[in-house]
C-alpha positions, 0 to 999 in steps of 0.5 A, a space after each residue: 500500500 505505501 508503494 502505491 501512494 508513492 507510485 500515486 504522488 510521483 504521478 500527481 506531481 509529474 501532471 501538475 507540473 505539466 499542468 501548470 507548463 501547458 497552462 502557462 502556453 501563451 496559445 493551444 493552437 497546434 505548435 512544436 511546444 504545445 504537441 510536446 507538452 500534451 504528448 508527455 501528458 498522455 504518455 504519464 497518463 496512459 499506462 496502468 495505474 493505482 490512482 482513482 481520482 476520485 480520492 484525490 484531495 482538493 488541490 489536486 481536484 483542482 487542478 485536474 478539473 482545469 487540466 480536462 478543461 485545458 485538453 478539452 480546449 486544445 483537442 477542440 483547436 487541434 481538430 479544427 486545425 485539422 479540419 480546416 486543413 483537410 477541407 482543401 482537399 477535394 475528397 476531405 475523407 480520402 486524408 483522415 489519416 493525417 489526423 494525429 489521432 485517427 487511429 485512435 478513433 478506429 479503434 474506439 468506434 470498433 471497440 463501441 460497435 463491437 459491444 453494442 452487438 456484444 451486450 445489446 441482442 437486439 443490434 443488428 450488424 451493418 448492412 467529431 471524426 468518430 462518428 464519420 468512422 462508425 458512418 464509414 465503417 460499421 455502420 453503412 445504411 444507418 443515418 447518424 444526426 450529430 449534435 453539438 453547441 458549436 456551429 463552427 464545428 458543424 459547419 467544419 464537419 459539413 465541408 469533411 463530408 461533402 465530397 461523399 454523397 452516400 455519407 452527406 446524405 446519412 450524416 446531419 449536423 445540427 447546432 444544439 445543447 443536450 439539454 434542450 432536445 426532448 421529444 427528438 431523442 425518443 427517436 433514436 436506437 442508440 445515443 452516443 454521449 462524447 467524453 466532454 459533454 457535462 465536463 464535472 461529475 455532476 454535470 454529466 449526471 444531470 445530462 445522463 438523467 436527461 437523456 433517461 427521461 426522453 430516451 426511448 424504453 428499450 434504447 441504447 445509450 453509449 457513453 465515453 468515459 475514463 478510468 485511472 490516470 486517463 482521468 486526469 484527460 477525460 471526466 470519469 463517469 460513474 456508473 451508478 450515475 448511469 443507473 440513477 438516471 433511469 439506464 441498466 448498464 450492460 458493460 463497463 469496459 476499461 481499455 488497457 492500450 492506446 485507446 484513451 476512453 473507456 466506454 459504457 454501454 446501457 439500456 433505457 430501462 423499460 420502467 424508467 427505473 435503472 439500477 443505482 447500486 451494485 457492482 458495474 459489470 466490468 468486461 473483457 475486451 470484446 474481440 478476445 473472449 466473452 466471459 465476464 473479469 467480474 463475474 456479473 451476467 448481464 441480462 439479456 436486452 429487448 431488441 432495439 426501438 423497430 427499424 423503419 427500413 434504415 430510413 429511421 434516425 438511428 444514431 446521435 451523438 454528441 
């Protein structure tokens, strides 16, 4: 135990000080510096680790709270960047893999689509830039609406698609805040809720709660979240959170490689009661082996809301 919190103060002091050098950075537009100093965080925050930061004291909250905001900011300013860049292309989509973290999201949409179909029976298989890979790849004849606060972000993810007619005409942009979409959301099979939206605890847990009380009885909710150090570049959300708001969480999965966010996978409960309390049922990785590392059985999952003929909206995320 003493090795531990040795092992946990040597890493909480290393990102402070990264924390305290990344906010000193006169911009975090893309630069030599600002790419340096956000790879040694990720580096320090990757690997297995003791920490949870739930149990950090209040200086370090602090300092991890502004630390997510800081990462929040300087991804969005990379992926404009990036954007804006492949946007000269004539095809945008035929360049993705410029982005630094393209593979990053392959290999978290593959991971969210396989335990979809894992844990959610009802799931058929398939006839930000993550949503573009689950448009792309797994999921071609289901129409996706993305929602997010920013209209630049939209108008930059509009100009990515133009050039492809099949994505343009499957994927919308709209400009909205979660909490103001109420009777639209009772119209998706599955919602994806990205890691930043609701950057606090609480924030997240009144979103999760809204999204319960309009979801559909039956839908899938899918929400990024982080575990260990990894929280120190993304909030971390608590399953109970997931089940207080009216969802029966199916799976919790805890990536151990150079996939950043962990991914929750839920179920609008048909009664509108989820399940508050008890362990999270904490899985394999989907493309190993099924069995449960916590020994919780999921419990089988209604099929999903009728697909119209794949003319239905199926998909949002935020």
């Amino acid at each position: 135990m003493e090795a531990q919190n040795h092992e946990v103060a040597a890493l909480v002091e290393k990102i402070s000080g990264l924390h305290a050098a990344i906010a000193k950075l006169p911009s975090l537009s893309p630069s030599p510096a600002v790419d340096a100093l956000f790879t040694a965080l990720v580096t320090a925050c990757v690997p297995a680790s003791p920490v949870d930061v739930s149990r950090l004291g209040p200086d370090a909250q602090k300092m991890r709270e502004e630390l997510i905001r800081l990462c929040s900011d300087a991804e969005g300013q990379l992926e404009a960047h990036y954007a804006d860049a492949l946007a000269a292309f004539d095809n945008p989509l035929d360049h993705l893999a410029r982005f630094p973290y393209y593979r990053n999201y392959l290999d978290l949409s593959r991971l969210e689509y396989e335990l979809l179909g894992r844990y959610v029976p009802g799931w058929p298989p398939p006839a930000s830039p993550s949503s573009l890979v689950l448009a792309a790849r797994h999921l071609p004849g289901t129409l996706f609406d993305n929602y997010d606060r920013c209209a630049a972000a939209n108008e930059r993810a509009k100009k990515l698609v133009r050039a492809d007619a099949d994505l343009s005409k499957r994927m919308s942009f709209r400009t909205a805040d979660v909490a103001d979409l109420t009777e639209e959301l009772a119209e998706y099979d599955v919602v994806f809720l990205a890691a930043l939206v609701g950057m606090a605890a609480e924030d997240k847990a009144r979103v999760v709660a809204h999204l319960g009380r309009h979801m559909a009885p039956g839908a899938a909710l899918v929400v990024r979240s982080a575990h260990g150090a990894r929280g120190f570049l993304y909030p971390v959300v608590d399953p109970e959170d997931i089940g207080r708001g009216g969802f029966e969480v199916l799976a919790v999965y805890h990536p151990d490689d150079e996939v950043i966010n962990s991914v929750i996978v839920a179920r609008k409960a048909a009664d509108g009661q989820g399940k508050g309390s008890g362990a999270a049922p904490v899985v394999s990785p989907p493309c190993k082996c099924c069995k449960m590392e916590a020994g919780a059985a999921t419990t089988a999952a209604p099929p999903l809301l009728k697909r119209e003929d794949m003319a239905a909206r199926e998909e949002v995320s935020f």
